[in-house]
LONU-409900 format. One record per residue (C-alpha): x, y, z. Coordinates in nm, 3 decimals, always signed. Example, Ala and Ser with C-alpha at 12.3 -4.5 7.8 and 13.67 -1.06 7.14 Angstrom:
<atoms>
+---------+---------+---------+
:      xx :      yy :      zz :
+---------+---------+---------+
:  +1.230 :  -0.450 :  +0.780 :
:  +1.367 :  -0.106 :  +0.714 :
+---------+---------+---------+
</atoms>
This chain:
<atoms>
+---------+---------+---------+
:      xx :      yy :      zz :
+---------+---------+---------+
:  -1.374 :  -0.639 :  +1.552 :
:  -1.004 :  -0.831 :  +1.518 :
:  -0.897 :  -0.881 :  +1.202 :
:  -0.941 :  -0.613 :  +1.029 :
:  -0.669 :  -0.357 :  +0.848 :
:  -0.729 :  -0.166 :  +0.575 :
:  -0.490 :  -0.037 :  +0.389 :
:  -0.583 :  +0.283 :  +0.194 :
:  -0.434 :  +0.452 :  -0.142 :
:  -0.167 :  +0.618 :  -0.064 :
:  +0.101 :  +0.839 :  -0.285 :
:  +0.459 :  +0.999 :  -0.151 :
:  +0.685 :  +0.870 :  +0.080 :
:  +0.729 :  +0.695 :  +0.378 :
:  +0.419 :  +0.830 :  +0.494 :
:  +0.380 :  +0.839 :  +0.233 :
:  +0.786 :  +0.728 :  +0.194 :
:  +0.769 :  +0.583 :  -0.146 :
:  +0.628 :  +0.844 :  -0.378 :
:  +0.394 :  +0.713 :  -0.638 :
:  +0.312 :  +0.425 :  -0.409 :
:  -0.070 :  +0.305 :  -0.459 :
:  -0.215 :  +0.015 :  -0.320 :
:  -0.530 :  -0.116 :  -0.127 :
:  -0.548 :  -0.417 :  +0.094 :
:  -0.812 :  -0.565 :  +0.306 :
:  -0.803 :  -0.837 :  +0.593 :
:  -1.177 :  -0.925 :  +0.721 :
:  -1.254 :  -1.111 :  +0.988 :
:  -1.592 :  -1.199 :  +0.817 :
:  -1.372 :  -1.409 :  +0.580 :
:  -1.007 :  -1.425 :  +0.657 :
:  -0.921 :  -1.680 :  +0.459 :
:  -0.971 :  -1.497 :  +0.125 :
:  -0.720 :  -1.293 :  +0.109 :
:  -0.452 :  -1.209 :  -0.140 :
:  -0.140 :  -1.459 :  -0.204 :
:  +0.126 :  -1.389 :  +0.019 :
:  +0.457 :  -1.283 :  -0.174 :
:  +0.251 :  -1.156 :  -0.508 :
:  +0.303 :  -0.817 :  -0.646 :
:  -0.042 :  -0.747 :  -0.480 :
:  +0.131 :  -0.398 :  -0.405 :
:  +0.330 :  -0.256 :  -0.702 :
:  +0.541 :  +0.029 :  -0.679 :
:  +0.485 :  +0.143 :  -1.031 :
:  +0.727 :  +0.400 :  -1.259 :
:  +0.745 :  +0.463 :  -1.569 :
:  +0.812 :  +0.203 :  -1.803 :
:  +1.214 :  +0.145 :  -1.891 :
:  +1.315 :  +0.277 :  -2.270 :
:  +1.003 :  +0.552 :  -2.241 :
:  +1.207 :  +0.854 :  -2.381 :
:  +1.022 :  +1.068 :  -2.076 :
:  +1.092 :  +0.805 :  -1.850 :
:  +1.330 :  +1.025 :  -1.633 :
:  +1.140 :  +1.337 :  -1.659 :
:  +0.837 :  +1.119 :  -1.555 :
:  +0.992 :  +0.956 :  -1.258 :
:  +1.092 :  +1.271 :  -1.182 :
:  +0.787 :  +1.436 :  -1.111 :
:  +0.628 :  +1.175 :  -0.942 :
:  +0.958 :  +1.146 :  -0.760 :
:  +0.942 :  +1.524 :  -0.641 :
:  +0.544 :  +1.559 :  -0.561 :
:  +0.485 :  +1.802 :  -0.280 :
:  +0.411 :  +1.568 :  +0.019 :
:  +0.054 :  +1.736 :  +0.105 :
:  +0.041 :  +1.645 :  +0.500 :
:  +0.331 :  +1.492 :  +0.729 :
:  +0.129 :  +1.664 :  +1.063 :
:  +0.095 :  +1.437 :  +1.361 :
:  +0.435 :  +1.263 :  +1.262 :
:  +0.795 :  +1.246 :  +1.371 :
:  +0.925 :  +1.563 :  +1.311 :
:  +1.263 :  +1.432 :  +1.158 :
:  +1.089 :  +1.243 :  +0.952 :
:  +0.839 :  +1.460 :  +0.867 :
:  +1.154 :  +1.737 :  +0.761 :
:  +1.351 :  +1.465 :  +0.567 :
:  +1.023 :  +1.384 :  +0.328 :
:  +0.983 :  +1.806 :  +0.276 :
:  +1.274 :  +1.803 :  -0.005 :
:  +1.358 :  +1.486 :  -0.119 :
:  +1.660 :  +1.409 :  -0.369 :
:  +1.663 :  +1.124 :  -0.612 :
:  +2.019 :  +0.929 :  -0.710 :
:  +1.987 :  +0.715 :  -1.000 :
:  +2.180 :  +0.385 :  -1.031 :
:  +2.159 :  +0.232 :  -1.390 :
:  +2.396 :  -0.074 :  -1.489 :
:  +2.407 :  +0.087 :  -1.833 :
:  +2.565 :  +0.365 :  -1.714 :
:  +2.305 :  +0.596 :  -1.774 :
:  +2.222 :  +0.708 :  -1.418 :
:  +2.490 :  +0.882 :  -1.204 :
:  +2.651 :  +0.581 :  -1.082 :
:  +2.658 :  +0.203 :  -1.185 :
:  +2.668 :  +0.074 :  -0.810 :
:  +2.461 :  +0.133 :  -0.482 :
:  +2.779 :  +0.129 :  -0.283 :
:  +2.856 :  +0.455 :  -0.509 :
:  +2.570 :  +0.627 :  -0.474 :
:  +2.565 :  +0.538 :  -0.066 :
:  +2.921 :  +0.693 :  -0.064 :
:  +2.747 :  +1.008 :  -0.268 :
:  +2.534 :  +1.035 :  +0.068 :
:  +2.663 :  +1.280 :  +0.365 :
:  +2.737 :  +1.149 :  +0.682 :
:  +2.412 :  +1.286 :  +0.913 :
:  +2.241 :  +1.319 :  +0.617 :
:  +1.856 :  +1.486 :  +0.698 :
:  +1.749 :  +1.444 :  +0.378 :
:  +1.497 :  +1.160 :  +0.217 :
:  +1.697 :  +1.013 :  -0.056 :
:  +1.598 :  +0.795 :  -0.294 :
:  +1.860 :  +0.538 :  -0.502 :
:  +1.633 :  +0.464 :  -0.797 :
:  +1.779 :  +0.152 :  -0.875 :
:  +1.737 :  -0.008 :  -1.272 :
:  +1.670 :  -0.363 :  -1.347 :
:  +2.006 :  -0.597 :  -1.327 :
:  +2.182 :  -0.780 :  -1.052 :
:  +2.472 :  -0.546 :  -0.875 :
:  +2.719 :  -0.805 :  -0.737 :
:  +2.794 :  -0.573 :  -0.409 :
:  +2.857 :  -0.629 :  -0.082 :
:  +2.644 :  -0.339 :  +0.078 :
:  +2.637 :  -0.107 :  +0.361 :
:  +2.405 :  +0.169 :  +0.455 :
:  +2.582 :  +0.326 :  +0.802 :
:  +2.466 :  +0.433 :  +1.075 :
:  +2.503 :  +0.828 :  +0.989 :
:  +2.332 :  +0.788 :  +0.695 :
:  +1.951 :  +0.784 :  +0.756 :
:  +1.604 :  +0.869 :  +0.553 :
:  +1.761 :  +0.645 :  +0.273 :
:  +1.514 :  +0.479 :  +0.001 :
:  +1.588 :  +0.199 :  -0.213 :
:  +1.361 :  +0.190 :  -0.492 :
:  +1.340 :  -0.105 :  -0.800 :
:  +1.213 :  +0.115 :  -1.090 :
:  +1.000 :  -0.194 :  -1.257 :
:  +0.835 :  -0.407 :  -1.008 :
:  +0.825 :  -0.675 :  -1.248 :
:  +1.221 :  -0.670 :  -1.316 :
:  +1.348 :  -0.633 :  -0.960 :
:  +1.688 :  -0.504 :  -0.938 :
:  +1.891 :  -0.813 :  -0.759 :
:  +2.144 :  -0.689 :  -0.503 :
:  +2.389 :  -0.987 :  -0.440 :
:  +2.711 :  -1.131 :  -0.275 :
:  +2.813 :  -1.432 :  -0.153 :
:  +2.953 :  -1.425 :  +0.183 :
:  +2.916 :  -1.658 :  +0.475 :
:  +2.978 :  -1.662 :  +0.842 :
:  +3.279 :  -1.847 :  +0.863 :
:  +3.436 :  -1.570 :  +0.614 :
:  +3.322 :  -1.313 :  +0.715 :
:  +3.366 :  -1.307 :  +1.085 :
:  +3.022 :  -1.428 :  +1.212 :
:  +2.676 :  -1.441 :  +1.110 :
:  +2.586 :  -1.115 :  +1.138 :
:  +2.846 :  -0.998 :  +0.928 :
:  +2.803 :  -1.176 :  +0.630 :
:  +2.482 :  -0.977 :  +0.491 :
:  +2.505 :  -0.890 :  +0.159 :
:  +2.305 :  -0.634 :  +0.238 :
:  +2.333 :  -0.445 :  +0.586 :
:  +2.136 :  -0.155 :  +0.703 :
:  +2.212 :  +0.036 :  +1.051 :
:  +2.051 :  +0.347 :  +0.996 :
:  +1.708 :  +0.496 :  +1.066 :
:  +1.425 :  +0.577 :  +0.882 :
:  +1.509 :  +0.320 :  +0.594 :
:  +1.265 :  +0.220 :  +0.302 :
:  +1.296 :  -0.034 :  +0.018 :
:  +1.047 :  -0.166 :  -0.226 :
:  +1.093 :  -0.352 :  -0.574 :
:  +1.439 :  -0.522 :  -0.460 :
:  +1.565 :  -0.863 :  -0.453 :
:  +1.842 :  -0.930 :  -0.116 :
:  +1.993 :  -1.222 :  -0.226 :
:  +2.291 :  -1.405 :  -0.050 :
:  +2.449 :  -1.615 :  -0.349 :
:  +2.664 :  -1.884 :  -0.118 :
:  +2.579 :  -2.231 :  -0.140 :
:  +2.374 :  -2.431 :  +0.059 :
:  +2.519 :  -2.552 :  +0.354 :
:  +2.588 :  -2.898 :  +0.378 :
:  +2.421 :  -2.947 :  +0.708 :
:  +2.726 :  -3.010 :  +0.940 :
:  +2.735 :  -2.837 :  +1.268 :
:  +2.975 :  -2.556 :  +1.339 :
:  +3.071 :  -2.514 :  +1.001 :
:  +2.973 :  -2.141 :  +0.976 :
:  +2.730 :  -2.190 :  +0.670 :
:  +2.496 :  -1.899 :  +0.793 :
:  +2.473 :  -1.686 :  +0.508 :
:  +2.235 :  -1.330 :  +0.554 :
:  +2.073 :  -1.161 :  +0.265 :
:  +1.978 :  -0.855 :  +0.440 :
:  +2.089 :  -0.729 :  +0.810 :
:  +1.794 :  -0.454 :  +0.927 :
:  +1.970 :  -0.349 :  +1.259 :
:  +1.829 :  +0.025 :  +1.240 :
:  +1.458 :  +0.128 :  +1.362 :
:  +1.150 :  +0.289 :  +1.197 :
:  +1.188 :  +0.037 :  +0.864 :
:  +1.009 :  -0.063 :  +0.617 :
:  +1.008 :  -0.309 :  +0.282 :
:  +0.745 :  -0.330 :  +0.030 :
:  +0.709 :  -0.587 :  -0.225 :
:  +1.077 :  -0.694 :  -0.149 :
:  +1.255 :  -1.054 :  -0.181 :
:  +1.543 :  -1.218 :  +0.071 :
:  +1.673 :  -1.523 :  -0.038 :
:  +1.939 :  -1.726 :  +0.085 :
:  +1.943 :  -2.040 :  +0.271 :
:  +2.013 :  -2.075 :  +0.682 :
:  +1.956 :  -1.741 :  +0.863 :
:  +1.831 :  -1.547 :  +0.545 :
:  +1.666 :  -1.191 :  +0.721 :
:  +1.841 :  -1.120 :  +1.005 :
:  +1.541 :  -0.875 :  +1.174 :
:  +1.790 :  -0.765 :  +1.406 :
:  +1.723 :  -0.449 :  +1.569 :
:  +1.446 :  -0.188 :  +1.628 :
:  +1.072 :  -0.212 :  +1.472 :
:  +1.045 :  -0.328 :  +1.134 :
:  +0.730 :  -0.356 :  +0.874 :
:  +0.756 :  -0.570 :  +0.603 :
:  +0.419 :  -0.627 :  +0.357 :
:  +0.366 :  -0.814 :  +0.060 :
:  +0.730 :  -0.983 :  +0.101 :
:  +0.857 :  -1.300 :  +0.037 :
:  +1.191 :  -1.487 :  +0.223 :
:  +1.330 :  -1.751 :  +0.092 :
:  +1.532 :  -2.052 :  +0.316 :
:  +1.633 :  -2.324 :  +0.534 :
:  +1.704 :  -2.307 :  +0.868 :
:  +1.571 :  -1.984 :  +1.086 :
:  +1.510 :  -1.759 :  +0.788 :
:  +1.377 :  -1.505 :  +0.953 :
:  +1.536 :  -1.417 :  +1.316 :
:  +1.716 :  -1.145 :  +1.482 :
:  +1.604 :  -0.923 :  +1.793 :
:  +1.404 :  -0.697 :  +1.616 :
:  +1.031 :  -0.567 :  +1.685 :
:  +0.853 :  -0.655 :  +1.332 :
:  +0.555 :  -0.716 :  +1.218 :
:  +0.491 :  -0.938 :  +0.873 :
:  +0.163 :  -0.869 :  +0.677 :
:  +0.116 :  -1.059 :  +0.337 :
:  +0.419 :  -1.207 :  +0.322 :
:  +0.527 :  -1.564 :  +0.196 :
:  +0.773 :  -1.789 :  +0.385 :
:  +0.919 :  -2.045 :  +0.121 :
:  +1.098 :  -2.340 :  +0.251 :
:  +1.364 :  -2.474 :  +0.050 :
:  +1.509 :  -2.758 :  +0.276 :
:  +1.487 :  -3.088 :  +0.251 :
:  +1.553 :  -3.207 :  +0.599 :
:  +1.495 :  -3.012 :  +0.915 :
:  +1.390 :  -2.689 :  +0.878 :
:  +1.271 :  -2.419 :  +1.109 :
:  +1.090 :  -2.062 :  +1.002 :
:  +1.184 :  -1.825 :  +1.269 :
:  +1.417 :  -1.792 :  +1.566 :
:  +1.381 :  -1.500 :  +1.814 :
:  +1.619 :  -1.355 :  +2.018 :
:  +1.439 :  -1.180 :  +2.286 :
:  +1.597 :  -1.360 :  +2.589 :
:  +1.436 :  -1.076 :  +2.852 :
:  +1.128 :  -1.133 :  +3.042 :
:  +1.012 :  -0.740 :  +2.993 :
:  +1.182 :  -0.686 :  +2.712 :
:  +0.921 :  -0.487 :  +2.450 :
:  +1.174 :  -0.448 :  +2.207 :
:  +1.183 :  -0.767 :  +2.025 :
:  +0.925 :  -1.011 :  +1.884 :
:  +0.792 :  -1.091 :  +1.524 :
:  +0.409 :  -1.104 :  +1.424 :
:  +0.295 :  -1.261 :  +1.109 :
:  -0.035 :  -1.170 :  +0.983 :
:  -0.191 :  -1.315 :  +0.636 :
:  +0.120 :  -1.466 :  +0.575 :
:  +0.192 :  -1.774 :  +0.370 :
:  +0.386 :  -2.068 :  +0.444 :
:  +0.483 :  -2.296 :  +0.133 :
:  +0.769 :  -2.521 :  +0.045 :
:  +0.990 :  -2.824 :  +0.150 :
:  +1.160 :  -3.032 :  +0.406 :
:  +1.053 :  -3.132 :  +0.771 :
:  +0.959 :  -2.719 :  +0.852 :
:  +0.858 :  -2.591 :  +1.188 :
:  +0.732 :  -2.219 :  +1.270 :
:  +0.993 :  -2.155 :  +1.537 :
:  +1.283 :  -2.297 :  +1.748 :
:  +1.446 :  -2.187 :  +2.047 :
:  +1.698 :  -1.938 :  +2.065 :
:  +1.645 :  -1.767 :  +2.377 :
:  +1.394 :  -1.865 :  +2.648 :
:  +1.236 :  -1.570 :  +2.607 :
:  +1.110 :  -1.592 :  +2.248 :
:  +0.782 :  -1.399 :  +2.124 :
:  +0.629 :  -1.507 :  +1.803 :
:  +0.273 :  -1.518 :  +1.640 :
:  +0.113 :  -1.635 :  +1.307 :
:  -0.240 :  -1.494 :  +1.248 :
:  -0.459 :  -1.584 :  +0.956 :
:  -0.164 :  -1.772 :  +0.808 :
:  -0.188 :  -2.054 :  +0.530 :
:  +0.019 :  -2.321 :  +0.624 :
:  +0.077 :  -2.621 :  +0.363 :
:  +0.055 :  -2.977 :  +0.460 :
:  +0.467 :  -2.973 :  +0.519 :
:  +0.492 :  -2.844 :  +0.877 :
:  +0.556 :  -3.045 :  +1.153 :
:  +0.226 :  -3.111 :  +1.329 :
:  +0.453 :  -3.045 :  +1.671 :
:  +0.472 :  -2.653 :  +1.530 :
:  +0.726 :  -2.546 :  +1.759 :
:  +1.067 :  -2.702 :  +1.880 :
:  +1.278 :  -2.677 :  +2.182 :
:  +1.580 :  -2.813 :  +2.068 :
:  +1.770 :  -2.650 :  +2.335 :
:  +1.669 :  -2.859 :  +2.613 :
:  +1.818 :  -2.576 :  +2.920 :
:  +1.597 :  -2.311 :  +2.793 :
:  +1.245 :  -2.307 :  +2.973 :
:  +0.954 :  -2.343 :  +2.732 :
:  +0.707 :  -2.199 :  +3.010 :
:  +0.871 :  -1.872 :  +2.908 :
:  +0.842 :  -1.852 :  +2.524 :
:  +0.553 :  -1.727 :  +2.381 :
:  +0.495 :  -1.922 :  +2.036 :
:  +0.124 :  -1.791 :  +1.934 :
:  -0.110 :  -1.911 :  +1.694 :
:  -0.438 :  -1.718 :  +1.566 :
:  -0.661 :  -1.834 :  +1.316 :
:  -0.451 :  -2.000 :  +1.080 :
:  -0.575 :  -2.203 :  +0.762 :
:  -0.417 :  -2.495 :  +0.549 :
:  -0.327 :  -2.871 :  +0.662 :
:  -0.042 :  -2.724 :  +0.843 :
:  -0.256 :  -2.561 :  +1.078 :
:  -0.397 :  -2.854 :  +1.244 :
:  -0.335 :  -2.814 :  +1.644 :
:  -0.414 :  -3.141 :  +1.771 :
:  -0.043 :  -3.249 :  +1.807 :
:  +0.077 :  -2.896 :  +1.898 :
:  +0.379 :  -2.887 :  +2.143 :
:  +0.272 :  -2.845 :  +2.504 :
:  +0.362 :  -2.500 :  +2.501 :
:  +0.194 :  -2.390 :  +2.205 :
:  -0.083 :  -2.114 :  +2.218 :
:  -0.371 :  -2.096 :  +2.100 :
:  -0.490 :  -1.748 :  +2.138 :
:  -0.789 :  -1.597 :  +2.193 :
:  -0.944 :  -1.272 :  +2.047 :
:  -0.804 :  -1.043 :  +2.317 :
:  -0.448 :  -1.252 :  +2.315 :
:  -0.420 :  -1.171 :  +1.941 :
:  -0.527 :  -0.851 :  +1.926 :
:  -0.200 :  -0.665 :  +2.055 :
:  -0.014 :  -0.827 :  +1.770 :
:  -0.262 :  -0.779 :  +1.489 :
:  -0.185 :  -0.417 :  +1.382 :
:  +0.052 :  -0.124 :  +1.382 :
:  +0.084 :  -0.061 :  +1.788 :
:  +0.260 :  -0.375 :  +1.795 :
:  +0.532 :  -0.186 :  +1.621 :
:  +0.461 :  +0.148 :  +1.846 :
:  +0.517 :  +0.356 :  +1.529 :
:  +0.477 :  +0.707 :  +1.584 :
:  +0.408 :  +0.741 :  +1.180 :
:  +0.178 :  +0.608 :  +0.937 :
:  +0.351 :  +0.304 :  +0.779 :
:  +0.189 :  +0.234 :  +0.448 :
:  -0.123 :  +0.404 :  +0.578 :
:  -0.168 :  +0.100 :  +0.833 :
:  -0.483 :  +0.186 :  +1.019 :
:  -0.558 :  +0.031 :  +1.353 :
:  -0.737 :  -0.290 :  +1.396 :
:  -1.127 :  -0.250 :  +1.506 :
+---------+---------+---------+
</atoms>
């Protein structure tokens, strides 16, 4: 039966990646509209609280559980969770190192390792990189409800193009955050064209990722999903103009999209411009959509664009069209722009654009659970859809 993923308890690390990481989560197609709010702290990635005296000692252990089973998974993987090593990042200076960008340079290049930068409460003005050689790396907010804010402001026309002015910017493999807050601090643009106001809060160019209970804000071109498969749950991105977009193969589960504009607006651009390409194309499933401005799900960025909202609340501020082509040389017969199920006032399909899809129960099946992704792992626990 579509529609349903259940998410069991699970504890370690990224397969379990994040140690101590519990949560359930249900989607039913019996009733798919009660569901938890996207962008809550539905899934908390609990330590031990900050101040404890044992605190350390606690995380510790929990920290350095035995994984009990990584059979039937990658095998790097699977050796990087065996032993993993914890670097602790504390403003206060009582953790090895008072920035991330120290404790990333702490890392070896071809590191084979899971390792885990346990990062305090505090915002770390940083401009950050995690390379390419540097895989299996974890960051890890120790207090859910005090997120550790990673910031810098830095926008295109500074910093060489859009896609280098991430605060945040992740090429390797195998990378895992939860309990952090991506924030790109520069202003909001002022709306003029070719002014190089695209400002990204995190670039994910490296496969086999994942972010749990994370936040990206900016404003234009906030989450640059650039490349390789990507699974983001219980999330919540924050912008203008094509706040989530990139070339990457993601899918989106619980995960609020909050609209600060106040003009045009658009949710998502894709950049699959390949008829066969399977590499690229973003699924969002019990999402949320909430905010400001005149806000449609997608625009055109290549003709070849693949996107789909299933089960998604949609408030009354989206453009009844949906979907624009404001490109007028690109084909829309080629785009794939799918809709499943969706609830709220922003849902209504009557004025759809032309080529809008509805789909059907087989159409949205392919893009309602982990295969879309064609992870070779257990993400979260993710179990296949019925």
């Amino acid at each position: 039966m579509i529609g349903k993923v259940t998410h069991k308890a699970v504890q370690a690390t990224f397969l379990t990646t994040i140690f101590f990481l519990i949560f359930y989560i249900a989607i039913s197609a019996e009733d798919p509209t009660s569901t938890p709010n996207a962008g809550t702290t539905t899934l908390q990635v609990n330590v031990p609280a900050a101040g404890n005296q044992t605190c350390s000692a606690e995380l510790d252990a929990l920290l350095m559980t035995e994984l009990r089973d990584t059979s039937g998974i990658d095998p790097a993987l699977s050796a990087a969770e065996r032993a993993p090593k914890i670097i602790r990042v504390r403003k206060d200076g009582s953790g090895e190192f008072k920035s991330v960008t120290d404790a990333l340079k702490s890392i070896p290049a071809g590191n084979t390792v899971r390792t885990i930068i346990s990062i305090g409460p505090g915002t770390y003005n940083e401009k950050i990189r995690v390379d390419r050689n540097k895989p299996f790396v974890t960051f890890m907010g120790t207090d859910p409800n005090s997120k550790p804010i990673l910031a810098y402001s830095s926008m295109a026309a500074q910093s060489g193009g859009t896609w280098n002015s991430a605060a945040t910017a992740v090429e390797s493999e195998y990378f895992m955050a939860a309990n952090i807050v991506f924030q790109n601090t520069a202003p909001k643009p002022t709306g003029k064209k070719n002014d190089g106001e695209q400002a990204v809060a995190m670039r994910i160019s490296g496969d086999k990722a994942a972010f749990y209970n994370c936040r990206f804000i900016s404003f234009q071109d906030t989450l640059c999903d650039d490349v390789g498969n990507h699974f983001f749950e219980n999330c919540y991105v924050e912008g203008t103009v094509d706040f989530v977009f990139g070339t990457g193969k993601s899918l989106y589960l619980y995960t609020a999209l909050h609209s600060v504009g106040d003009g045009f607006g658009a949710v998502t651009a894709s950049g699959r411009g390949v008829k066969d390409d399977d590499s690229a194309g973003f699924t969002f499933v019990h999402c949320k959509i909430t905010g400001s401005g005149n806000l449609y799900l997608g625009r055109t960025w290549k003709n070849q664009a693949k996107i789909v909202f299933a089960y998604t609340e949609m408030d009354g501020h989206i453009n009844p069209a949906g979907w624009i082509n404001d490109k007028p040389g690109l084909r829309e017969d080629t785009m794939f722009y799918g809709e499943y199920k969706c609830s709220g006032p922003g849902s209504s399909t009557g004025k759809r654009a032309t080529y809008a899809k509805l789909l059907t129960d087989a159409e949205a099946k392919p893009f309602l659970d982990k295969s879309y992704i064609k992870v070779e792992y257990p993400m979260g626990a993710m179990e296949a859809v019925d």
